[in-house]
C-alpha positions as CSV (number, residue, x, y, z in Angstrom):
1,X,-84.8,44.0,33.3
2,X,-84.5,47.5,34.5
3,X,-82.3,48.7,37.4
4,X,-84.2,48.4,40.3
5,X,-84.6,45.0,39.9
6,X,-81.0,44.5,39.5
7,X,-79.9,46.7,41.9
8,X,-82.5,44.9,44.3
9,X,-80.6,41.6,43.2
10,X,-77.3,42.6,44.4
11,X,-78.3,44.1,47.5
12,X,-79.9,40.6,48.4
13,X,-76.3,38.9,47.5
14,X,-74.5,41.2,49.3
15,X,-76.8,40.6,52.5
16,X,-76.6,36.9,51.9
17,X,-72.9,36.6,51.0
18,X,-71.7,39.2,54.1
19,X,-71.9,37.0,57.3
20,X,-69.9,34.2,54.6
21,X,-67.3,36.9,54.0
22,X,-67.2,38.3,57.9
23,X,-66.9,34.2,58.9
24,X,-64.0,33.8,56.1
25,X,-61.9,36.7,56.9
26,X,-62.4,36.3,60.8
27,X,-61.1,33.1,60.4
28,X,-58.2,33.7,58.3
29,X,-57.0,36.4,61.1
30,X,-57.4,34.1,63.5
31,X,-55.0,31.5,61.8
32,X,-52.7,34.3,61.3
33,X,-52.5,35.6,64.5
34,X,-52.2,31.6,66.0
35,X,-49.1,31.6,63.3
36,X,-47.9,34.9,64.7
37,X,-47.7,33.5,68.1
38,X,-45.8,31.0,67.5
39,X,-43.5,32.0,65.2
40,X,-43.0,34.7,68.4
41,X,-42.3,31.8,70.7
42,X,-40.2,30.0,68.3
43,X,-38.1,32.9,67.8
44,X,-37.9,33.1,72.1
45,X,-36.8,30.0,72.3
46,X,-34.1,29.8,70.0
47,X,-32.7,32.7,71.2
48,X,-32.8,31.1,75.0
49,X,-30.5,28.2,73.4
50,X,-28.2,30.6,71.6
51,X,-27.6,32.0,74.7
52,X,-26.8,29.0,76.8
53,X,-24.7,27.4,73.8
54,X,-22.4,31.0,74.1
55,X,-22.2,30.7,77.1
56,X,-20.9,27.1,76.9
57,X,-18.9,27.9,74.4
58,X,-17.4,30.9,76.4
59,X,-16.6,28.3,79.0
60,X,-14.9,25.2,77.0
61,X,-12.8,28.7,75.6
62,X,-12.0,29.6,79.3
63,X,-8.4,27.8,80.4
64,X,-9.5,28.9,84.3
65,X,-12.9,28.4,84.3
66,X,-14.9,31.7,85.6
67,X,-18.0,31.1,84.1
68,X,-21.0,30.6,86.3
69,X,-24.4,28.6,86.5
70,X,-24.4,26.6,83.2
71,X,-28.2,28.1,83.2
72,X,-31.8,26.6,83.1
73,X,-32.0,22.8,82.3
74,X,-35.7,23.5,80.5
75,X,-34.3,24.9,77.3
76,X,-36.2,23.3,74.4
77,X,-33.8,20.3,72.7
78,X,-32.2,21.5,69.7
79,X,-34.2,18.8,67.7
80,X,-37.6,20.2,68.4
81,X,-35.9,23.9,67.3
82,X,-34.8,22.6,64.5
83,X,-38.2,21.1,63.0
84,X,-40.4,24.6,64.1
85,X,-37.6,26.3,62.5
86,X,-37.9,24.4,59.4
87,X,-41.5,25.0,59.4
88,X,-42.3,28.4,60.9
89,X,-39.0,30.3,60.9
90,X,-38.1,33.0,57.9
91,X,-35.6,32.0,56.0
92,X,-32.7,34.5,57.7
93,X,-33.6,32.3,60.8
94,X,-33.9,28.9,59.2
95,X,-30.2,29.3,57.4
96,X,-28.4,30.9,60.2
97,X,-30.5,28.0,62.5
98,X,-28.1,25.6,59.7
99,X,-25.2,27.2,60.3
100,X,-25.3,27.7,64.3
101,X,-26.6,23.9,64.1
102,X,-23.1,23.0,62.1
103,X,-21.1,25.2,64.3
104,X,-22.2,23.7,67.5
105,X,-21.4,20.1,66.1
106,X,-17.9,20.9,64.9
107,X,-17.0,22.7,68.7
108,X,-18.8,19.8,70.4
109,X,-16.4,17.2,68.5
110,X,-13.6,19.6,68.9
111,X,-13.9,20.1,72.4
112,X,-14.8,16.0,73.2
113,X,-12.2,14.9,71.0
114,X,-9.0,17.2,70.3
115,X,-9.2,19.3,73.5
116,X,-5.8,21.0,74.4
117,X,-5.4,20.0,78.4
118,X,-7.2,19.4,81.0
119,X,-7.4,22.9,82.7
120,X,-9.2,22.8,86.2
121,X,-10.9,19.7,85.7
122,X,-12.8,20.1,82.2
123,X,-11.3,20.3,78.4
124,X,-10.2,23.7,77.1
125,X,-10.1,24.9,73.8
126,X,-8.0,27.8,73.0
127,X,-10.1,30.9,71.4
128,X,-7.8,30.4,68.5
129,X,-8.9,27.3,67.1
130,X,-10.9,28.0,63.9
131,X,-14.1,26.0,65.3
132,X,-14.2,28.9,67.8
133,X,-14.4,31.7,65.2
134,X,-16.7,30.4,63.0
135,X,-18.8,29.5,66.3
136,X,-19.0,33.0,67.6
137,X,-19.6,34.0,64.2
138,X,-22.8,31.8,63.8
139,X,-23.9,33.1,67.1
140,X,-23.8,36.4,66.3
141,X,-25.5,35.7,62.6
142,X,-28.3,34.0,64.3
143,X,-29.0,36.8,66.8
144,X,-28.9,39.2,63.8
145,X,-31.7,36.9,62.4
146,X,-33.5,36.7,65.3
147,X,-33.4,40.5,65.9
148,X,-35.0,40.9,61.8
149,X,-37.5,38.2,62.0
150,X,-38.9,39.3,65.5
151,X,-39.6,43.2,64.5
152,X,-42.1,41.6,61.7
153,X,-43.0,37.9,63.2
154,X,-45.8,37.5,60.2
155,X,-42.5,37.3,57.2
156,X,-41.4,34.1,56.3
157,X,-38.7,35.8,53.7
């Protein structure tokens, strides 16, 4: 065969097999970019709840409660965070998601079970209880997650 003849043959596949290839890696950017979007959102919306649960936890910390509105009722249910994080987060975000998740339960049992007084009408829990450090501290390690995982949304490391 000489080389016309092959080079004719694998101009024809290429022809045949570019719309396949265009279709293919349209498609897969697509997918991406849906991923993108809401790992984006994802990240949005757990940082919404981090900021109401600080500033809950600022006010059950409070003895003379200064705090304000408690904020918007329409943050997403921890639950629902939890399984997207699970599934779309990266893994900075997914572990410090754990530990902000265990943080929140121990000051929620602290705070409706072993609360100091009564100040003002609601339970108080003085700053120096260890639930409250390691609270704050998951706070913080979560929006040092979030801040990583949003400046490249397409990482699931």
């Amino acid at each position: 065969m000489d080389a016309t003849a092959v080079l004719a043959g694998l101009g024809l596949v290429t022809t045949m097999a570019s719309p396949l290839l265009a279709s293919w890696f349209t498609h897969r950017q697509g997918r991406e970019a849906r991923v993108r979007d809401l790992r984006i959102q994802l990240y949005v919306d757990v940082g919404e709840y981090l900021e109401g649960a600080a500033k809950s936890l600022d006010a059950v910390t409070e003895y003379y409660p200064t705090s304000g509105s408690p904020g918007p009722k329409n943050l997403v249910h921890p639950t629902l965070l939890t399984a997207r994080v699970e599934l779309l987060a990266a893994k900075s975000v997914r572990e410090a998601w754990r530990s902000f998740v265990t943080a929140e339960d121990a000051i929620s049992w602290e705070w409706s079970e072993n609360p100091d007084s009564n100040s003002e009408g609601h339970p108080y829990i003085p700053e120096d209880r260890p639930q409250v450090g390691t609270s704050r501290a998951s706070i913080e390690a979560l929006r040092t997650a979030l801040r990583s995982a949003i400046t490249n949304p397409d990482s699931r490391r």
